[in-house]
TORMISE-680953 format. One line per 8 residues: for each residue x negated, y, z of C-alpha. Coordinates in Angstrom, 3 decimals, decimal comma. Each point is the difference from the previous one (the first is absolute). Last residue first. Layout:
! residues N
X/Y/Z  ... .
END
This chain:
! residues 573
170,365/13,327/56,882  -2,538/-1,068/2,648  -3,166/2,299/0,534  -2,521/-1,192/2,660  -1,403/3,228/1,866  -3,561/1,307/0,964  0,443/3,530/0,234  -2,109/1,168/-3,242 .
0,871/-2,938/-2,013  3,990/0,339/0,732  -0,005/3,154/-1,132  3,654/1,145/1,989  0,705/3,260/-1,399  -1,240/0,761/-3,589  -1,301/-2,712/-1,363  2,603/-2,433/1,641 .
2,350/2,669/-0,328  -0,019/0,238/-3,557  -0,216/-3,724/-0,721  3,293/-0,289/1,750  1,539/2,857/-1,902  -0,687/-1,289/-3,453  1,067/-3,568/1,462  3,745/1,953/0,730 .
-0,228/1,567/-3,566  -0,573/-3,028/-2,008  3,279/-1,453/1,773  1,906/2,929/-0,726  -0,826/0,135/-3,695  0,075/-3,804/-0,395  4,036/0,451/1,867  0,826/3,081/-1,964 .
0,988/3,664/0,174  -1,517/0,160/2,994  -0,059/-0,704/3,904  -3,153/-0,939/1,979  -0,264/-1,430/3,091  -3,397/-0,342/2,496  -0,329/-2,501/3,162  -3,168/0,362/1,658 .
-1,105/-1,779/3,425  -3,009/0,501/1,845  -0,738/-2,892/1,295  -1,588/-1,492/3,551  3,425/-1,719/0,455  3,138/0,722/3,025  0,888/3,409/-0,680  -1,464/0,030/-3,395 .
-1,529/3,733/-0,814  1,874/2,285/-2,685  -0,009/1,138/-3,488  3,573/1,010/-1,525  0,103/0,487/-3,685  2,894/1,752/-1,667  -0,378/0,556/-4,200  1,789/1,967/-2,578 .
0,293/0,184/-3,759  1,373/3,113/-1,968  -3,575/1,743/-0,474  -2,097/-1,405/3,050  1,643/0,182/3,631  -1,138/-1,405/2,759  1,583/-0,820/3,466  -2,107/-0,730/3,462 .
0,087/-1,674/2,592  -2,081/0,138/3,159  -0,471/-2,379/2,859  -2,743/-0,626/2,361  0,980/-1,504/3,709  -0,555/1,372/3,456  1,027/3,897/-0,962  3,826/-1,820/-0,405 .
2,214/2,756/-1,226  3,889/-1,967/-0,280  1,918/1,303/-3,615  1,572/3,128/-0,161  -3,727/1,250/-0,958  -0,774/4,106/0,363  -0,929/2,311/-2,229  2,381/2,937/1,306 .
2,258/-0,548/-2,546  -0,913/-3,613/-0,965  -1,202/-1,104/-3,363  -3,274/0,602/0,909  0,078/-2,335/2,721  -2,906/0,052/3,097  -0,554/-1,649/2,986  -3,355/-1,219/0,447 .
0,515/-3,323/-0,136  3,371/-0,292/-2,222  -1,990/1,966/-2,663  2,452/0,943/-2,961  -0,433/1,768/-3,122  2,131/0,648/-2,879  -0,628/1,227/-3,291  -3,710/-0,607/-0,724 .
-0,965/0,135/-3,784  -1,699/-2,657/-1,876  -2,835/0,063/-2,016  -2,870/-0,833/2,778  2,030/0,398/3,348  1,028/3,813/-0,079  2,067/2,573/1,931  -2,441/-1,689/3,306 .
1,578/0,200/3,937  0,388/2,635/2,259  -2,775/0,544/-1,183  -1,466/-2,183/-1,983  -2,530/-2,669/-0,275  -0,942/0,022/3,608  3,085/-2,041/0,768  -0,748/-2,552/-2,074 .
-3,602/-0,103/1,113  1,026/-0,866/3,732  2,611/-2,613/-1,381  -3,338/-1,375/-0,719  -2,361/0,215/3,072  3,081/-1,257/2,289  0,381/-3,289/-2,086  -3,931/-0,303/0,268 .
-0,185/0,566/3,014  2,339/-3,370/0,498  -2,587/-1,797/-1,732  0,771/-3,510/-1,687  2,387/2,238/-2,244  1,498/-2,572/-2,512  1,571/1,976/-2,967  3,787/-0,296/-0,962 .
2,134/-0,949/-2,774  3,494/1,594/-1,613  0,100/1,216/-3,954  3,892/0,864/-0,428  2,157/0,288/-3,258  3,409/1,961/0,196  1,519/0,644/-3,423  2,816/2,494/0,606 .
3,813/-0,332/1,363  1,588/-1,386/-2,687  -2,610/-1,539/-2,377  -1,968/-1,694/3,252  2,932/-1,116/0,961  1,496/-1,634/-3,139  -3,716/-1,496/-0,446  0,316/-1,391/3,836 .
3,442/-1,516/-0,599  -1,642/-1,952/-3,513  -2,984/-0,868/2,112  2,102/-1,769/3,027  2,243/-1,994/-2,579  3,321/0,389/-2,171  2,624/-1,943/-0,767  2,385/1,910/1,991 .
0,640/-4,046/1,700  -3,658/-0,348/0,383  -0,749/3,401/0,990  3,056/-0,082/2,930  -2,033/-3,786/0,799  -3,097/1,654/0,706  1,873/2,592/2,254  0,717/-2,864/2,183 .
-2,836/-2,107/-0,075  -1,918/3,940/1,115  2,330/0,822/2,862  -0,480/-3,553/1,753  -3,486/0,347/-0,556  0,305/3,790/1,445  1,734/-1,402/3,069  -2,881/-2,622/0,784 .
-2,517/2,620/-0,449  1,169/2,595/2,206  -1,606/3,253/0,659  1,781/1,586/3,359  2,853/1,408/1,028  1,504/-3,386/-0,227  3,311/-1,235/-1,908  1,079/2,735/-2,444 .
-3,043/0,184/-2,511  -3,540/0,507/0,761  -3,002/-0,854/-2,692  -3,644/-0,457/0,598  -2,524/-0,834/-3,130  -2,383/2,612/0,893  2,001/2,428/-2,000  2,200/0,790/2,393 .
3,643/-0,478/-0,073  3,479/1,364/1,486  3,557/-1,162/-0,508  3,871/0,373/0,551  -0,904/2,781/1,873  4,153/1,237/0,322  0,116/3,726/2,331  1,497/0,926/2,943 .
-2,560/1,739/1,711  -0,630/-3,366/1,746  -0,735/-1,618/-3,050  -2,199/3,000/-0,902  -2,185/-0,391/3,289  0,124/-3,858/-0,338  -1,374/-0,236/-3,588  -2,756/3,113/1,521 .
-0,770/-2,414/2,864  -0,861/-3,005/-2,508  -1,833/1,882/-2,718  -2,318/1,457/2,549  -0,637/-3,269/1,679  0,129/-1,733/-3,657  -3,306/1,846/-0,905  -1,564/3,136/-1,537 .
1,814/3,009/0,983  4,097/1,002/-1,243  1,240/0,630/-3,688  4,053/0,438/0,149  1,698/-0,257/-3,316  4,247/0,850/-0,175  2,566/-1,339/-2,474  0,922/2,015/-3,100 .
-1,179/-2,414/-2,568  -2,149/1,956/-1,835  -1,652/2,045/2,471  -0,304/-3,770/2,188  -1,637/-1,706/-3,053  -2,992/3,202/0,285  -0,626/-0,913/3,394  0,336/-3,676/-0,108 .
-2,925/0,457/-2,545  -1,966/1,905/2,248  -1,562/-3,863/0,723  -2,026/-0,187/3,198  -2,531/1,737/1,712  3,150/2,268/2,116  1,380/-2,855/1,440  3,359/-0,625/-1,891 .
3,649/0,703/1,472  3,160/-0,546/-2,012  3,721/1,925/1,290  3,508/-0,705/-1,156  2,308/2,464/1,429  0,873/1,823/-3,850  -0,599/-3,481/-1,514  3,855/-0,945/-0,696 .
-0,083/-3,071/-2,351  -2,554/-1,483/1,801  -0,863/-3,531/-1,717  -2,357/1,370/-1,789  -1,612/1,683/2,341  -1,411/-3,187/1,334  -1,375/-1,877/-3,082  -2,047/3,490/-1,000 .
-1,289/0,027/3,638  -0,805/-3,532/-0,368  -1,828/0,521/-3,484  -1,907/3,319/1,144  -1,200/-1,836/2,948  -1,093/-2,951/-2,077  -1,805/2,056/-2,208  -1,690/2,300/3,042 .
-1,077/-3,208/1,662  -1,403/-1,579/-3,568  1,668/-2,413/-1,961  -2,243/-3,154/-0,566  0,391/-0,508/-4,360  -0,532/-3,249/-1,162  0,224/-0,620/-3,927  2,190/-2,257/-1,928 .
2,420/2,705/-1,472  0,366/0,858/3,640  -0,847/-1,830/3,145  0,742/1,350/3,465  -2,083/0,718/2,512  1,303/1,325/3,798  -1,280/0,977/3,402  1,312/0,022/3,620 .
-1,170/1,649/3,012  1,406/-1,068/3,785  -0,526/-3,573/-0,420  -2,948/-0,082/2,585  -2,228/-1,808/-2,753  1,005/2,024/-3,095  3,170/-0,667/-1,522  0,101/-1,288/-3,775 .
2,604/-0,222/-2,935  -0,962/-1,589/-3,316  1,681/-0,105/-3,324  0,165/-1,561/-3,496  0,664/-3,510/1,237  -1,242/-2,573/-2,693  -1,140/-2,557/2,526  -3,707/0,020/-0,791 .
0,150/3,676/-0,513  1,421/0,581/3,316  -2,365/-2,080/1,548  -2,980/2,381/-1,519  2,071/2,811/1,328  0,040/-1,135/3,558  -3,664/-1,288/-0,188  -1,252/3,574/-1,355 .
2,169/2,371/1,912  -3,197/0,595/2,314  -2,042/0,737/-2,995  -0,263/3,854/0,183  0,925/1,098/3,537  3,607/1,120/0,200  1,689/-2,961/1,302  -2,695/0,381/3,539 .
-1,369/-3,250/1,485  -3,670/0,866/-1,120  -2,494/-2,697/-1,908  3,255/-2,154/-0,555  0,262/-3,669/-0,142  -1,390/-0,300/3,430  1,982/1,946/2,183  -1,813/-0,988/3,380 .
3,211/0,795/2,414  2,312/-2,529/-1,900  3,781/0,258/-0,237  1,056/-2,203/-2,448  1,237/1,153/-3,218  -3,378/0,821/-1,682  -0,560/-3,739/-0,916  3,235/-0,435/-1,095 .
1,219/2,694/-2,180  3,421/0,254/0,684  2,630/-0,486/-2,958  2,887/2,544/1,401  2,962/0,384/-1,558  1,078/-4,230/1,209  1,997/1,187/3,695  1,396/3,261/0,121 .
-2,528/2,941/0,848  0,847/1,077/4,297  -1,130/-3,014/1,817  -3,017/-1,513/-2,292  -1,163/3,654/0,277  -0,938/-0,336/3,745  -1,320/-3,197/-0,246  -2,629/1,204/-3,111 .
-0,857/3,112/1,443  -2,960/-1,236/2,447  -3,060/0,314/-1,432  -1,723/-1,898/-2,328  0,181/2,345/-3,220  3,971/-0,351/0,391  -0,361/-1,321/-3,399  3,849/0,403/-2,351 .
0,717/-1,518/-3,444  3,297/1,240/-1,091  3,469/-1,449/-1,955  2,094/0,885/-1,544  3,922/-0,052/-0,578  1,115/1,585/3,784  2,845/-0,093/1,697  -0,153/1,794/3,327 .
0,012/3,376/-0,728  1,475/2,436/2,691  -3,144/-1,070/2,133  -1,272/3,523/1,542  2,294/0,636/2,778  1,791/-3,011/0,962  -2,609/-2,162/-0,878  -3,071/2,251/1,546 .
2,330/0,069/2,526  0,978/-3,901/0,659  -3,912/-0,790/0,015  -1,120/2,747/1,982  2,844/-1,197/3,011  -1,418/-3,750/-0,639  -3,818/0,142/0,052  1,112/2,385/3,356 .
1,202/-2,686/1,381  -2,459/-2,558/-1,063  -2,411/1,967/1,758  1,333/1,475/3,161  -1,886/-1,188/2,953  0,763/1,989/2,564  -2,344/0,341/2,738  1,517/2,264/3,057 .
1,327/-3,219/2,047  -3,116/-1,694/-0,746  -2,116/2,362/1,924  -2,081/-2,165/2,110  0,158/-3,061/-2,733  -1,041/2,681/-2,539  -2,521/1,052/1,763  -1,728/-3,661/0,909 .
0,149/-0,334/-4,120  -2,075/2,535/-0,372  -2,999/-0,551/1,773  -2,570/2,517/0,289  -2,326/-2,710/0,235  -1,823/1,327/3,534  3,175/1,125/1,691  1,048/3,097/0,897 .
1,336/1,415/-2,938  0,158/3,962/-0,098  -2,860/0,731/-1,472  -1,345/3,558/0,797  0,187/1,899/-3,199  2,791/2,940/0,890  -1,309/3,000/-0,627  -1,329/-0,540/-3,441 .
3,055/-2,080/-1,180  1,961/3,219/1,065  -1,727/2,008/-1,919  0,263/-1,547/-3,139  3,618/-0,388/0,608  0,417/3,571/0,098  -1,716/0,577/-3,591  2,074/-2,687/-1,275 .
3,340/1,780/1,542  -0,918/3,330/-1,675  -0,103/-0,377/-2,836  1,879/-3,391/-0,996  0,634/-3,314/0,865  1,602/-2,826/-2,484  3,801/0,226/-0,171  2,702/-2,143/1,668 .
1,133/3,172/1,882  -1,453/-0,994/2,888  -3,842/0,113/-0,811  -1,598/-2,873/-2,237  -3,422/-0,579/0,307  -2,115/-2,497/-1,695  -3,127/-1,814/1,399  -2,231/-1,425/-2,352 .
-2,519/-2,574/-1,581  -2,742/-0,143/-2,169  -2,129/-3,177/-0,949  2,230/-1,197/-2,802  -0,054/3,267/-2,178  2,734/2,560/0,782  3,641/-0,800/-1,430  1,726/0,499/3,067 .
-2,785/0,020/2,852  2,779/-1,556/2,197  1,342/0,004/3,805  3,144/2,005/-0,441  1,016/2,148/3,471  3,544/1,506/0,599  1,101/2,772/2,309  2,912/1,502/2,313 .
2,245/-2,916/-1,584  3,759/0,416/-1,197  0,650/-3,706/0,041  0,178/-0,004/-3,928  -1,577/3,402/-1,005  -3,415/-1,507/1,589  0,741/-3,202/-1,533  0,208/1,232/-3,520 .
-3,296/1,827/0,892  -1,657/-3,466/0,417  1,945/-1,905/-2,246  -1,718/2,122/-2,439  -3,442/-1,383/0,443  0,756/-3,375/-0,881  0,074/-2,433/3,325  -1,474/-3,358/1,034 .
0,922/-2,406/2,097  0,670/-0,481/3,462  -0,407/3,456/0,641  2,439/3,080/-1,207  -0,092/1,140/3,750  2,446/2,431/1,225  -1,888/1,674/3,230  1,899/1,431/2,756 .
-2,469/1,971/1,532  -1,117/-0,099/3,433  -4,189/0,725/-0,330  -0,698/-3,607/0,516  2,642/-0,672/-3,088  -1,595/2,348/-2,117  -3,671/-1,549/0,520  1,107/-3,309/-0,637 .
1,426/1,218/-3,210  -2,905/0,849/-0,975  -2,124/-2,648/0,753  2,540/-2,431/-1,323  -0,321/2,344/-3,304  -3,247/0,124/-0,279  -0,368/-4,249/0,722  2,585/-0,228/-3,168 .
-1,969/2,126/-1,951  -3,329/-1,739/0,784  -0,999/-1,024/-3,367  2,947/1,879/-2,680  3,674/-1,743/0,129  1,835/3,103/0,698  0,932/0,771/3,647  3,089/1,831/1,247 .
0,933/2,123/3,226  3,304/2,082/0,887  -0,381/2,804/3,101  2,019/0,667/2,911  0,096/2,622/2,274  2,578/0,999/2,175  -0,062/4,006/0,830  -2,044/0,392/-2,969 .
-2,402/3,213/-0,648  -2,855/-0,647/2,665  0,673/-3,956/-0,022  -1,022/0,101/-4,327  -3,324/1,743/1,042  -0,860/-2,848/2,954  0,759/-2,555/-2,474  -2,139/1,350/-3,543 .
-2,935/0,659/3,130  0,556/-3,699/1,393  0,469/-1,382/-3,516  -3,135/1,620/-1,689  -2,429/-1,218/3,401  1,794/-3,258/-0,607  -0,620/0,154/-4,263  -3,302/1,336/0,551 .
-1,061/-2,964/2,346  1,304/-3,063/-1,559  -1,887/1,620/-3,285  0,302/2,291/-3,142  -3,427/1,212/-0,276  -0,382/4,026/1,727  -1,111/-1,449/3,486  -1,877/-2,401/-1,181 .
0,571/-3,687/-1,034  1,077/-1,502/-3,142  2,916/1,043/-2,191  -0,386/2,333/-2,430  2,139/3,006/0,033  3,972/0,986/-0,017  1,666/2,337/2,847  2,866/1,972/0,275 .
2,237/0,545/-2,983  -2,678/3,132/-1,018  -1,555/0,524/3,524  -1,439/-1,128/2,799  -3,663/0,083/0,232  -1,739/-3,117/0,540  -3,259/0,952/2,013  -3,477/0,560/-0,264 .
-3,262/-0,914/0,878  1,177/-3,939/0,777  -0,526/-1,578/-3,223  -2,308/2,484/-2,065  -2,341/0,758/3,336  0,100/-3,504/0,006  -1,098/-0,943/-3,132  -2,814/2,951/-0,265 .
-0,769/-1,529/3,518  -1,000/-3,034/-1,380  -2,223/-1,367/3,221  0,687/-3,474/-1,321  1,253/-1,626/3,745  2,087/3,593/-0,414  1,507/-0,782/-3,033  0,748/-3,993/0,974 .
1,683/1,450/2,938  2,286/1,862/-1,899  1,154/-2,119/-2,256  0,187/-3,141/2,804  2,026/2,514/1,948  2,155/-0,404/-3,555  0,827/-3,720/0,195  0,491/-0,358/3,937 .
2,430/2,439/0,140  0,242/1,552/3,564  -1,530/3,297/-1,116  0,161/3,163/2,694  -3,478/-0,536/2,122  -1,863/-1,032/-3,693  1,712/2,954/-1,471  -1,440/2,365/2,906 .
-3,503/-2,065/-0,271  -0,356/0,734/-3,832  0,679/3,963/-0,127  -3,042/0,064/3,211  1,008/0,383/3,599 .
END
């Protein structure tokens, strides 16, 4: 049976059989040998892809074959299974999640459904902590372009999966991909009539229980003399965030307010892409507000721009995590428990404050579901994480173990207000940093890699440039060296990592040193993009200095290591 006729004997959706079929009435093999050669492989937070059919698109059928392996893996290690699901507003989110939840409830699960409307990414691990759930599953491509969608993961703990639950989960979807409906619609609703008395629908319960923590918790300021223009980038923040900010901060910006799957004021729905603040800060000109707040689609990242001396200024990640972790330890008297985690590609600045300060740094792996599960390991070692970040816009504080847009906006008005009443502003506290603890600059892009040989064929020539590992790259000198795919740490006794070895996925970071100034670059392969990301930070005797010395560094290593003409890549930087 050829690729095409075992999805055409699986697929019950009308829309993408007619995909299929339409390939193989053309004879474009090349199109279906792309489609349906290979599959969706489970990993960072699950899955995120195109949709459209094939076996590795985001489809009815790889979210059922993804439920029935992410069910039968959960029933292995829980004696009563139960699992939370949420939708974003994306094109067939709320059909994803039906499916999915249909599949949970066939397999005996208690299922907690967020349904009925829709839900902001961190209401789904909220909810997992909530009822005390084996699992949770957010349908959402976050703040991927309008085609993509996903399928998040969220283990017991309230965390996103790690090593070595994704790898387990992977195969278990491949050894269990027989449908389980048995009718010809794979109808929903018919499932959740025969199981009603496991379906809990939850919503506006849970919209309540985040609400009064993220209040109880995070809101100690509640009167505020400002006020800020806010986009939700049309996705779904703006109901959540109209329950936990006090009524007239906020000025929303209409016509990116309302959730809408086609985003058309913004070429991609992310608050870091250049020109996606544009409307919101236009509007706040208009009005004479002199700052913006933003969540991406799924409300789990947030962004910020404030206006200074009549310019604009859009903090960066590693800004606004320096500024919240600056906000947060100072209001700990006693820091000698107080713990702050960073992934290890962003800001060392936290690193050098904590020296000072005398409270503790913790660096962990790239992404909130390493951040997460080390917040909980030192919580339950008995220590206070009153915050972690990553520089990709994602900030936890004490509600979710998990980035958390809506509870960094209500972080942010706050601490906006403490520089108002200090007299004072975000550059003014980032100058007094900078001349404290060092000046920090950072030069972060990444290159498209439309080859994944290409990825391989590079971190290949690294490697081969020294051995262990090069004592020079051009004019600066190599002091530390570590290689998280191979295995090796050269600051280590016996050389190697304390952080997790994954041989699947390239990694290495490395510091510099030239004369008194110092630079740590980490180059590594997107989990979930065809990029290879680099994030580089420099600290000197000066913020030009610093900054002139991170762009040195990136045009070093694009000559040097990544020669984007040679292997075919797009720079962005």
């Amino acid at each position: 049976m050829s690729s095409a006729d075992q999805w055409l004997a699986i697929d019950v959706n009308p829309t993408t059989r007619r995909e299929i079929e339409q390939l193989v009435a053309e004879r474009d093999t090349a199109a279906l040998e792309e489609r349906l050669g290979s599959r969706l492989t489970f990993g960072t937070a699950g899955l995120r892809a195109p949709m459209g059919a094939g076996f590795n698109r985001m489809n009815d059928v790889t979210v059922v074959q993804a439920s029935q392996g992410l069910a039968e893996y959960v029933k292995s290690v829980a004696d009563e299974p139960s699992v939370v699901v949420g939708h974003d507003h994306r094109h067939n989110s709320q059909r994803f999640a039906e499916l999915t939840a249909a599949v949970f409830l066939i397999k005996g699960f208690t299922v907690y459904y967020l349904g009925g409307g829709l839900a902001a990414t961190p209401l789904v691990p909220f909810s997992v902590d909530q009822y005390s759930a084996s699992a949770g599953v957010m349908i959402t491509a976050s703040h991927n372009p309008k085609n993509d969608n996903g399928y998040k993961v969220y283990w017991s703990n309230g965390c996103q999966i790690i090593p070595p639950h994704d790898q387990r989960i992977q195969h278990s979807i491949l050894a269990n991909l027989d449908i389980v409906f048995r009718d010809s619609t794979w109808d929903t609703a018919r499932v959740f009539e025969q199981h009603s008395e496991k379906l809990l629908f939850v919503r506006d319960e849970i919209i309540g229980r985040y609400s009064r923590k993220v209040k109880s918790v995070l809101l100690k300021n509640t009167s505020f003399s400002f006020k800020a223009v806010y986009t939700a980038m049309h996705g779904v923040g703006a109901e959540f965030i109209s329950q936990v900010v006090p009524h007239g901060v906020l000025v929303p910006v209409e016509q990116q307010c309302l959730p809408d799957p086609d985003f058309p004021t913004v070429k991609f729905p992310n608050p870091e892409e250049k020109g996606a603040l544009d409307l919101a800060i236009e509007q706040a000109d208009k009005q004479g507000i002199s700052v913006v707040v933003a969540n991406d689609p799924d409300a789990d990242r947030f962004s910020a721009a404030v206006k200074i001396n009549r310019v604009w200024r859009q903090l960066s990640g590693n800004e606004l995590g320096y500024l919240f972790a600056q906000y947060v330890v100072s209001q700990k008297k006693d820091r000698r428990n107080v713990y702050l985690v960073n992934s290890t590609v962003s800001s060392q600045m936290i690193a050098a404050m904590a020296a000072v300060e005398g409270f503790h740094f913790q660096d962990t792996l790239t992404g909130f579901k390493w951040i997460g599960n080390k917040v909980i390991d030192l919580e339950n070692a008995g220590y206070d994480c009153p915050f972690a970040f990553e520089e990709a816009i994602g900030f936890l504080f004490p509600v979710v173990h998990d980035k958390d847009g809506i509870s960094a906006l209500v972080m942010f008005l706050q601490m906006y207000q403490h520089w108002l009443d200090n007299d004072t502003d975000a550059l003014q506290t980032l100058q007094q940093g900078y001349e404290k603890y060092g000046f920090f600059k950072e030069c972060n892009g990444y290159y498209v890699v439309p080859d994944a040989r290409a990825m391989e064929i590079i971190f290949q020539h690294i490697r081969s440039t020294g051995n262990p590992y090069p004592k020079q790259i051009g004019e600066f000198t190599v002091t530390k060296w570590r290689d998280l795919t191979v295995g090796y740490d050269s600051t280590t006794p016996d050389s190697k990592p304390t952080l997790p070895v994954d041989v699947s996925s390239q990694m290495i970071t490395v510091s510099l040193q030239h004369e008194d100034d110092e630079i740590r670059f980490t180059a590594r392969g997107s989990g979930t993009e065809p990029k290879l990301k680099v994030y580089i930070e420099a600290r000197s005797s000066s913020e030009a200095k610093a900054d002139a010395l991170a762009r040195q560094v990136w045009a070093l290593l694009r000559a040097e290591w990544f020669k984007p003409d040679l292997h075919g890549l797009t720079e962005r930087v």
